[in-house]
C-alpha positions in Angstrom: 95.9 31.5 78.3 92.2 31.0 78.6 92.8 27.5 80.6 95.4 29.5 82.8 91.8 31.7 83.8 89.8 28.7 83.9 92.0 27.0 86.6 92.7 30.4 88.5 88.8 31.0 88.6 88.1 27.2 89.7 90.6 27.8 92.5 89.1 30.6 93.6 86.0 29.1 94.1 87.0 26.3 95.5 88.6 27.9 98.2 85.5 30.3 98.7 83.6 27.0 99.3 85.7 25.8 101.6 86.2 29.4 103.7 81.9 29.4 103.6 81.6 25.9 105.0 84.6 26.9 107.8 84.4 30.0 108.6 79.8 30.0 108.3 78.3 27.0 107.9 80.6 24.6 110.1 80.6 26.1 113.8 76.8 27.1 114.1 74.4 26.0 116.4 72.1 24.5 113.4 74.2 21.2 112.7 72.7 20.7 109.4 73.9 23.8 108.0 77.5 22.2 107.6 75.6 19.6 105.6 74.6 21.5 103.2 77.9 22.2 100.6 78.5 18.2 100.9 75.0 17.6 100.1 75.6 19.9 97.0 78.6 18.1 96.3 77.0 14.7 96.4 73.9 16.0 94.0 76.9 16.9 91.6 78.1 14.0 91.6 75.3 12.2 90.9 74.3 14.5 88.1 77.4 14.7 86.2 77.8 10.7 86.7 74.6 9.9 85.1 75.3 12.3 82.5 78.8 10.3 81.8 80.6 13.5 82.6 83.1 11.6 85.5 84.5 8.7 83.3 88.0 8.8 84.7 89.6 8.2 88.2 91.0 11.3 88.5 87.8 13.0 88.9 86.4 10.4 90.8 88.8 11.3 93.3 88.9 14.7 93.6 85.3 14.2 94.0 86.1 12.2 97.0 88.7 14.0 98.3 86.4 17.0 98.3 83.6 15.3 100.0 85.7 14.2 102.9 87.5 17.9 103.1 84.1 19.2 103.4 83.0 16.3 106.2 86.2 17.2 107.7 85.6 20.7 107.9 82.2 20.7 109.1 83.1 17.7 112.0 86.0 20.5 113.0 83.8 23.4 112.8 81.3 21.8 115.6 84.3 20.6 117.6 85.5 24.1 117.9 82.1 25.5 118.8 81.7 22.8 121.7 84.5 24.0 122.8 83.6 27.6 122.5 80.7 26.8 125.0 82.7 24.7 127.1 84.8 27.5 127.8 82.0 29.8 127.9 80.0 28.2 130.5 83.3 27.8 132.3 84.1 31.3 132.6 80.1 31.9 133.6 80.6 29.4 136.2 84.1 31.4 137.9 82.0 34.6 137.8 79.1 33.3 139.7 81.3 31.7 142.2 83.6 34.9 142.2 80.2 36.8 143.4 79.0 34.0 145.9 81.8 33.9 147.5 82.2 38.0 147.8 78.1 38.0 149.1 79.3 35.4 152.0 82.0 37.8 153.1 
């Protein structure tokens, strides 16, 4: 029962990570923000390596699969914003030609 809790809990978490490094630390203007859960992972890693901890390939690659969900994320979270701006600007741009084009009338 107790390792039922322990993988409920460590699936919770991990999807909390991944919904902070979408949904806040992906799509802002400070790029290095979404760096900042894979440089956590990457220290982890590390850590627990030296420490013998990650001796099998398993963990090795969730580790990596991790790492390159997080990468992912954060390359999708600053495409989206780009594109948030580009659309932005391009809806600036109709309304100031909307009201040039009513002040030569």
């Amino acid at each position: 029962m107790n390792s039922v809790i322990d993988h409920l809990l460590s699936a919770a978490v991990g999807l909390a990570v991944l919904l902070l490094q979408r949904f806040v630390l992906s799509n802002r203007p400070q790029v290095w923000l979404g760096a900042i859960l894979p440089a956590v992972l990457i220290a982890a890693l590390i850590f627990l390596g030296v420490q013998g901890r990650i001796n099998d390939a398993r963990s090795w690659i969730l580790f990596t699969l991790g790492l390159v969900g997080l990468l992912g994320i954060w390359g999708d979270g600053q495409a989206a914003r780009k594109k948030r701006l580009q659309r932005e600007n391009e809806r600036i741009d109709a309304i100031h030609a909307q009201g040039a084009a009513n002040h030569q009338l």
